[in-house]
C-alpha positions in Angstrom: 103.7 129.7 115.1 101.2 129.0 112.9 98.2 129.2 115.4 99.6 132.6 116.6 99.4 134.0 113.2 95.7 132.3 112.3 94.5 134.3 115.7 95.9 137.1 114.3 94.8 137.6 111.0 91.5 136.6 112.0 91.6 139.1 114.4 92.3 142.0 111.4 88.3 141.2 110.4 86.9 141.3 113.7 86.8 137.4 114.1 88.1 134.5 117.2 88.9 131.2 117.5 86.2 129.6 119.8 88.8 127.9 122.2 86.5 125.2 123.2 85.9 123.3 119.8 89.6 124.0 118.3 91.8 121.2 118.9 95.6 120.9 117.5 96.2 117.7 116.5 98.8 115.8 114.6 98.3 115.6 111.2 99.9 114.7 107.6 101.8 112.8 105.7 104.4 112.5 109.1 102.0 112.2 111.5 101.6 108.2 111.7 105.6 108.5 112.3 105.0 111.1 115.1 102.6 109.2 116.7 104.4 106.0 116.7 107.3 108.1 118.2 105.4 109.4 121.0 103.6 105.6 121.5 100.2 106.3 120.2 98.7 103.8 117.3 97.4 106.6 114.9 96.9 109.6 114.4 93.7 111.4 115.8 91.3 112.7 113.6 88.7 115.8 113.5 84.9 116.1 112.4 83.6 118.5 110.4 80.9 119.1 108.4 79.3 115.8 109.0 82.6 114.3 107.7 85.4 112.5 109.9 88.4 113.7 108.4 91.2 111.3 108.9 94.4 110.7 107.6 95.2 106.9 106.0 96.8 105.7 102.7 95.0 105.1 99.4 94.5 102.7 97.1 97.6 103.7 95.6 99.5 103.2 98.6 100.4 106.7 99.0 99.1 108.3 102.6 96.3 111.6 101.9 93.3 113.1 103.8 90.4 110.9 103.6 86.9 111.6 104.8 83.9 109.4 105.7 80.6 109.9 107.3 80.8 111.2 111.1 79.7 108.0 113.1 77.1 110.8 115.2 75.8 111.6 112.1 74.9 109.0 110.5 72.9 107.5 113.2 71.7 110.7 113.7 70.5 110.4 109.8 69.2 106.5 110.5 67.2 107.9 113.4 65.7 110.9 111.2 64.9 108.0 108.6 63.3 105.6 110.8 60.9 108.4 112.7 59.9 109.7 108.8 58.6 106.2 108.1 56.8 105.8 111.3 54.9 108.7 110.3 54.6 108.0 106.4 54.1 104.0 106.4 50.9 104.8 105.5 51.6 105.6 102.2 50.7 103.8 99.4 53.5 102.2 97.2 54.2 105.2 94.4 54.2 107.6 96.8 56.4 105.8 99.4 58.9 104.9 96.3 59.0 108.4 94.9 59.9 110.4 98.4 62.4 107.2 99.3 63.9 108.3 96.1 64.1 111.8 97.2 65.6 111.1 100.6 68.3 108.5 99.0 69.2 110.9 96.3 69.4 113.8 99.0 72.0 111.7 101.2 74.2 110.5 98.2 74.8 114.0 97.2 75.7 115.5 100.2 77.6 112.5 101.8 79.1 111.3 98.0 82.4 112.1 98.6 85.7 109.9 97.7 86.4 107.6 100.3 82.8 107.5 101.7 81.4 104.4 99.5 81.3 101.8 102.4 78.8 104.5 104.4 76.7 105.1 101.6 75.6 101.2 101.0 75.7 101.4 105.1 72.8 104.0 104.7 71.2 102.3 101.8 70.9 98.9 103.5 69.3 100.6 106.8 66.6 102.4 104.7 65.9 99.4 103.6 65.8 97.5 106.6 63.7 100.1 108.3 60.9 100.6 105.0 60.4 96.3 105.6 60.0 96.8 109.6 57.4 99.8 109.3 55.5 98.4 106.3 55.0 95.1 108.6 53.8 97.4 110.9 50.8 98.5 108.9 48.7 95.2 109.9 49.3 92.5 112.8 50.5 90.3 109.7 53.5 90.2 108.5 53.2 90.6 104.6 55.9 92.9 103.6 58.9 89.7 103.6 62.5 90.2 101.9 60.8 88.6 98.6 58.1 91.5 98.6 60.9 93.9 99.1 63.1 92.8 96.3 59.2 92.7 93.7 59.0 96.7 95.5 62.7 97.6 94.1 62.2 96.1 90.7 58.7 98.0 90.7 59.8 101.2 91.4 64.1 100.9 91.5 65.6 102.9 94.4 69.1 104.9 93.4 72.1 102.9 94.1 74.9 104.5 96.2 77.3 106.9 94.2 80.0 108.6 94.4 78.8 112.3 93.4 82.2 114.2 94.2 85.8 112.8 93.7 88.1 114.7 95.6 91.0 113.2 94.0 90.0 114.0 90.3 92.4 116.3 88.1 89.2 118.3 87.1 86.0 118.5 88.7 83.3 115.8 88.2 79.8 117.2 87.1 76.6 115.7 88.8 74.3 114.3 86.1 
């Protein structure tokens, strides 16, 4: 019923419904019931955006639609990280801090969505990770250890993972 009418309103402005990347799925506040009915564990979910868009129960208890980093994109993200500082390992240490900086800041905002937290300190601890390997990678010796990496954060602090956009919120939440 519904899908009938979608194709036909979006056919009043000249518009279609690819039919290879739609999908109808069970989904909402029944659908863990319906899929326990029909024998399946839970209920499928859909990605858009960058986001995987599932259904699942709060901290409140209460079931809602919760979103998180698409599992293609982050290591799609991960991989665009790690060729960057390949290229840019090079760089001295102010210059290295302030683009990090700019990455980080550029990834929080867009992925900073309620829900999304564990995938944001996922990120955070990767770029980490991957500044210490290519920074060893400068010289045959091995000089850039976890205890220079924690003296290169308190030099020049990276942004911490944050939420940026609270889906949940009565009124919007303004980015500062």
């Amino acid at each position: 019923m519904f899908y009938a009418n979608l194709v036909k309103r979006l056919g009043k402005f000249g518009l279609q419904i690819a039919e290879e990347k739609t999908k109808i799925i069970r989904f909402g506040w029944d659908s863990e019931i319906d899929c326990k009915r029909v024998g399946l564990k839970k209920p499928e979910t859909f990605v858009f955006l960058g986001f995987t868009h599932y259904w699942g129960k709060g901290k409140s208890g209460k079931y809602r639609l919760m979103r998180q980093t698409s599992v293609k994109k982050f290591r799609t993200r991960v991989k665009e990280f790690n060729k960057w500082m390949r290229t840019n390992r090079h760089l001295d240490e102010a210059s290295l801090a302030t683009m990090l900086k700019s990455k980080l800041l550029g990834h929080y905002r867009y992925y900073g969505v309620s829900d999304n937290y564990g995938y944001l300190w996922k990120y955070y601890k990767r770029v980490l990770n991957l500044m210490k390997k290519w920074r060893n990678r400068r010289s045959q010796k091995k000089g850039f250890t976890g205890e220079k990496v924690g003296m290169f954060l308190l030099r020049h602090p990276l942004p911490l993972p944050k939420i940026y956009v609270n889906l949940f919120a009565s009124r919007p939440v303004t980015m500062k």
